[in-house]
C-alpha positions in Angstrom: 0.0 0.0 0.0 1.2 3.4 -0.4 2.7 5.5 2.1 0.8 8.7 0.0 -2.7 9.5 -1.1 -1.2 12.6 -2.8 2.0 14.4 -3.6 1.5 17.9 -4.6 4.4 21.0 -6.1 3.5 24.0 -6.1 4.2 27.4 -4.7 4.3 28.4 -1.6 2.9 31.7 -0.8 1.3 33.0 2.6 -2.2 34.7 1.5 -4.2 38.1 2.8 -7.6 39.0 1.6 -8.6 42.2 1.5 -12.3 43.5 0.6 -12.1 45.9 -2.1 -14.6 47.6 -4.9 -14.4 47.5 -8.5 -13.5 51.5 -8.3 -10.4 50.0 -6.2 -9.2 47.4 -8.7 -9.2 50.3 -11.6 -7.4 52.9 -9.2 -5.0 50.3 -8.3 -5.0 49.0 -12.4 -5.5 45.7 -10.9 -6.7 43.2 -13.5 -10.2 41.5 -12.2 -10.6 37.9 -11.9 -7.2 36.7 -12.5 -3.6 36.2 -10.8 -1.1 38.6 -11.9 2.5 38.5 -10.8 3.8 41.5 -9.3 7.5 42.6 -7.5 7.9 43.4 -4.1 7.4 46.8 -4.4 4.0 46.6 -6.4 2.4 44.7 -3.7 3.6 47.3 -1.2 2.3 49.9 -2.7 -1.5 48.3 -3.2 -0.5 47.5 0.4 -0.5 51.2 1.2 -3.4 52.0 -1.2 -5.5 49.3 1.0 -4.8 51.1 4.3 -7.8 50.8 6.5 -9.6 48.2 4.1 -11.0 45.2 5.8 -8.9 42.2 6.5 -10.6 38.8 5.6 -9.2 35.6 7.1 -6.0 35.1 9.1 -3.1 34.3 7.6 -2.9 30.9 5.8 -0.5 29.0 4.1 -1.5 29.5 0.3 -0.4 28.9 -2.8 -3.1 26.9 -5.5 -1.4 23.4 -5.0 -1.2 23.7 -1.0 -4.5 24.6 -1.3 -5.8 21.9 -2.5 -3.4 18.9 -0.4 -4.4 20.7 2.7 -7.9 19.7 1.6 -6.9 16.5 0.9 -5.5 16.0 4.0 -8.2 17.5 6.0 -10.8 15.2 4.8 -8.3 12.2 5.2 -5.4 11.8 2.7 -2.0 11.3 3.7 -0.2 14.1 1.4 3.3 15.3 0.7 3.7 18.2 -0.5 7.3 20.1 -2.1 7.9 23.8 -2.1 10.2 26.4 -1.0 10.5 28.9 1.5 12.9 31.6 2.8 14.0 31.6 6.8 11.9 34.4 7.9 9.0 34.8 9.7 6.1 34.0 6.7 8.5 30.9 6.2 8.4 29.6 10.0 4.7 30.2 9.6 3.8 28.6 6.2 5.6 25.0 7.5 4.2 25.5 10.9 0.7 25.6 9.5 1.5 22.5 7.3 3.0 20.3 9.9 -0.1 20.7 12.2 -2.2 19.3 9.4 -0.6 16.6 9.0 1.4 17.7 5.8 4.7 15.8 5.1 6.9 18.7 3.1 10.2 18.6 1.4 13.5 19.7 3.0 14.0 23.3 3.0 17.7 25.0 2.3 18.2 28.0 3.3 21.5 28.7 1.4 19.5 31.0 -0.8 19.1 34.4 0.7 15.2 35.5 -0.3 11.9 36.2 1.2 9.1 33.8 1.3 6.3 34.2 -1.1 3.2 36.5 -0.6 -0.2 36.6 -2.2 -2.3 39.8 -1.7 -6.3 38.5 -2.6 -8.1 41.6 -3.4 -12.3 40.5 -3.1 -14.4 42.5 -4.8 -18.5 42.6 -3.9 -19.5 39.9 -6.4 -17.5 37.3 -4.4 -14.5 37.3 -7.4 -11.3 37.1 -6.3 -7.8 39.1 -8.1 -4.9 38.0 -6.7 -1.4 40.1 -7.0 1.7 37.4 -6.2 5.3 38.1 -5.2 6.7 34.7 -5.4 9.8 35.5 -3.8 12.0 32.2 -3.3 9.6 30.2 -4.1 10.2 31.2 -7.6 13.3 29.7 -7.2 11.6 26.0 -6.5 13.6 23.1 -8.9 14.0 19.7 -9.0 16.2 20.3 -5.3 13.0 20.1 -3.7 11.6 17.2 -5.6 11.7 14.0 -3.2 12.0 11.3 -6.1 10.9 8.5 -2.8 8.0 10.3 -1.4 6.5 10.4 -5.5 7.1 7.5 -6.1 5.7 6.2 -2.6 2.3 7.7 -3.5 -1.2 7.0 -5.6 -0.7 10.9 -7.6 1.2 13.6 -8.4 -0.8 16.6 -8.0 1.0 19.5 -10.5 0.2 23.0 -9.6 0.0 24.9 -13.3 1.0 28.2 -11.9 4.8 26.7 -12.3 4.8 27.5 -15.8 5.9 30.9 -15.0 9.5 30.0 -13.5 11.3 28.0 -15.5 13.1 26.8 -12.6 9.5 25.8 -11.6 8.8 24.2 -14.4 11.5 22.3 -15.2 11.0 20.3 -11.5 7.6 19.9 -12.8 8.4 18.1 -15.9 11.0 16.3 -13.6 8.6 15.1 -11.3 6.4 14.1 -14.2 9.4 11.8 -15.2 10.0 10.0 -11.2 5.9 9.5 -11.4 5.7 7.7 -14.8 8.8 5.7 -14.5 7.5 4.7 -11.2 3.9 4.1 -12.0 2.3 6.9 -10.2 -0.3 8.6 -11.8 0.1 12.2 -12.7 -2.6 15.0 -12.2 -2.1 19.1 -13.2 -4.5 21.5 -12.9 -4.5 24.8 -15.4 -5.0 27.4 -12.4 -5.7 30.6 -14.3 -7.4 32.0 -17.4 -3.9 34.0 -17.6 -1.6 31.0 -17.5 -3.5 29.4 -20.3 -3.2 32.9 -22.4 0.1 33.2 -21.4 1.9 30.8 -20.6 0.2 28.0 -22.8 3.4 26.4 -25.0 4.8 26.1 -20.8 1.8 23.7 -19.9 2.2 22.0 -22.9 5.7 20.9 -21.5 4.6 20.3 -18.1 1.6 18.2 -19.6 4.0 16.4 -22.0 2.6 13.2 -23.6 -0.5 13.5 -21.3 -1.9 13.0 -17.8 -4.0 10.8 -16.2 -6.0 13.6 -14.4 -6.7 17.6 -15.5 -8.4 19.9 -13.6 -9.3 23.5 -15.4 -12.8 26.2 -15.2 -14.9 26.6 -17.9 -12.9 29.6 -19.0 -9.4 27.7 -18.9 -11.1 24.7 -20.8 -12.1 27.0 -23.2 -8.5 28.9 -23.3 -7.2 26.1 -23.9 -9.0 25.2 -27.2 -9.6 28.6 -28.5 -12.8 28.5 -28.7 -16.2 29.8 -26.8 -17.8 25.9 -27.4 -17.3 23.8 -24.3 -17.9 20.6 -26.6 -14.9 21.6 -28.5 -12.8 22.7 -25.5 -13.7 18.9 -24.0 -13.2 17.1 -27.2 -9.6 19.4 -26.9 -9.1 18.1 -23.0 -9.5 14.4 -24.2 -6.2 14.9 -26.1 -4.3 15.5 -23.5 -5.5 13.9 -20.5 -7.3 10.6 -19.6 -9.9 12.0 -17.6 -10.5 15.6 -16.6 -13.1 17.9 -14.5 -13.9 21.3 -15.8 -15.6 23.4 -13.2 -18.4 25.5 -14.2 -19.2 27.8 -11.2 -22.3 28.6 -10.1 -23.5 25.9 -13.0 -22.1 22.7 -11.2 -19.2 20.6 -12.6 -18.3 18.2 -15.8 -16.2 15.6 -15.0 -15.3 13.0 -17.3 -14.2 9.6 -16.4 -12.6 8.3 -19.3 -15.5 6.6 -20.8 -18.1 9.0 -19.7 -18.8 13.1 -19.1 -20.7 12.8 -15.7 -22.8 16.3 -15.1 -22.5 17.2 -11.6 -25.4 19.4 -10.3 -24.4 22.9 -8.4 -25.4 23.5 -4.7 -27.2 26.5 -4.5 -25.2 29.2 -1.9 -24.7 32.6 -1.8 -21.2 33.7 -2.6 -18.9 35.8 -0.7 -15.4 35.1 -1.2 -15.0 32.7 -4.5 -11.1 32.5 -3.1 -9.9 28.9 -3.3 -13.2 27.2 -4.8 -11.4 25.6 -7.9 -8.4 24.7 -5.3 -11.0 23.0 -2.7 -12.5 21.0 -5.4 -9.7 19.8 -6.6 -8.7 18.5 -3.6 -11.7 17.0 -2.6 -11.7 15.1 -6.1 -8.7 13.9 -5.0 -9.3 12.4 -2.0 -12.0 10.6 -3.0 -10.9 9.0 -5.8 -7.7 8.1 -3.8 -10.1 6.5 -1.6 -12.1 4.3 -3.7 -15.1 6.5 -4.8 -16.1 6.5 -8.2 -15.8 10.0 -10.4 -19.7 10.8 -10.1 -18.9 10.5 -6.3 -15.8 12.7 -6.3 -17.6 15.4 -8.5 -20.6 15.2 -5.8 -18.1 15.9 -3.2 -15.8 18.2 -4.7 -19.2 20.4 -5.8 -20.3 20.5 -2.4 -17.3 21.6 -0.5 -16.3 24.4 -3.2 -19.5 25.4 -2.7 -19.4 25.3 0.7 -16.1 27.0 0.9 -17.3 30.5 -1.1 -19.7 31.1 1.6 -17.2 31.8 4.1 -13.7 34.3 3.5 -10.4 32.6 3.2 -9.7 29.6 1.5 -9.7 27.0 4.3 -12.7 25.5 6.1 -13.0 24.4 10.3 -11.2 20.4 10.0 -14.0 19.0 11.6 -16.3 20.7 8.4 -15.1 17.9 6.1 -16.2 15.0 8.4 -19.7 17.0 7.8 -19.3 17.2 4.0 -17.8 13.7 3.1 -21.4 12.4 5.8 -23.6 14.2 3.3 -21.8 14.0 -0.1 -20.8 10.1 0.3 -23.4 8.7 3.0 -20.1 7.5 4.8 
């Protein structure tokens, strides 16, 4: 049996929401809806812009891929996860918050001199979410953080597609690609932006190489990726490069396709306040469950219900004992 459930890489970034109007985000020329990488500098000056704007959430230890394998774990995965952080405070606190979960994480050397990774999540009225990133080190991440052991001791690699913008990033993403296939571990990316896939799109295609097992994208990055504004087209264009996939459609609900079959999974009706973290929840949700026996229909069902559950609240972490509550009613456990 494996030692893993999931093995995630991604960034590793410590988040702040901030509630802000759409006269904000144009003041600040702050692109709404997406992630935009910024320098140090930038994000201190929409810090001082935001002076006396309301805080949302406390501190967490963010990044998309963390995200989503603190889910995991929460609901009952056993998870690795490889990043980088700097020595400083932010640092301390993002593997602090980890190793309470019950996160295994990769060595950390702090021969580089750098600052840990910050993600300033601007949430405007309608519940959308703009985030401005200074990676800092974590930039940096490369195949020195990859544990070749812990992959290859696990049921998935969970890829974190906002990687494609370092190539340092990228290239241990294609590397733990390689340990994962050569040890039969099966490989899972997600698309994470609407901007990466404009962007950055020839970089997923390397990460993505000859194709995955498992994809995870919205409705607008499905579509991104096929260059089109049909969703048959972009999921006939998904089925090329992955063997199964979930496209998440908002307030609509959820596709997932299971390799034989596209599975509709109905929404659950909330009110919105902080859409922060909904793709990263579902994703790992899905994970879980499927790492745990359940079907795709019942991994859709679940992930559905606690992204849902998760945009009624600010921050992108829900109360542990929350999941026990959603895997009762989404599984019948």
């Amino acid at each position: 049996m494996k030692k893993y459930h999931v093995y995630g890489i991604g960034n590793a970034l410590v988040d702040t929401e901030i509630q802000v109007s759409d006269q904000d985000l144009q003041s600040m020329s702050v692109e709404k809806g997406l992630m935009t990488l910024v320098d140090e500098a930038r994000q201190e000056e929409l810090n001082q812009h935001l002076q006396g704007h309301a805080v949302y959430a406390k501190l967490a230890s963010g990044g998309s891929a963390c995200n989503s394998i603190f889910a995991a774990t929460c609901f009952g995965a056993n998870s690795f996860y490889s990043c980088k952080v700097a020595d400083d405070s932010n640092g301390q606190f993002f593997l602090k918050d980890l190793h309470e979960a019950g996160v295994d994480c990769s060595k950390q050397d702090h021969s580089d001199i750098g600052v840990t990774g910050k993600c300033l999540v601007l949430i405007s009225p309608d519940a959308d979410r703009s985030m401005n990133t200074h990676l800092g080190i974590s930039e940096t991440l490369s195949t020195a953080q990859i544990d070749k052991q812990a992959i290859a001791d696990s049921q998935y690699l969970y890829i974190e597609g906002y990687l494609v913008t370092s190539s340092s990033g990228r290239e241990a993403a294609i590397a733990a690609k390689t340990v994962a296939k050569e040890t039969g571990v099966k490989t899972s990316i997600s698309l994470s932006d609407p901007g990466m896939v404009q962007f950055f799109k020839d970089g997923l295609k390397d990460m993505i190489g000859d194709g995955v097992n498992l994809l995870f994208c919205n409705e607008d990055e499905a579509k991104g990726w096929a260059e089109t504004d049909d969703i048959n087209i972009a999921i006939s264009q998904l089925k090329l490069i992955s063997e199964t996939f979930a496209i998440t459609l908002g307030a609509k609900g959820a596709i997932v396709y299971d390799g034989q079959q596209l599975i509709t999974i109905e929404a659950n009706s909330v009110k919105a306040i902080d859409t922060n973290g909904a793709g990263d929840m579902f994703a790992g949700a899905f994970l879980y469950a499927i790492t745990n026996g359940h079907s795709y229909a019942e991994a859709g069902k679940l992930a559905s219900l606690a992204s849902a559950t998760i945009v009624t609240q600010y921050g992108p972490r829900l109360a542990v004992e929350k999941h026990t509550e959603l895997l009762e009613k989404a599984l019948s456990l």
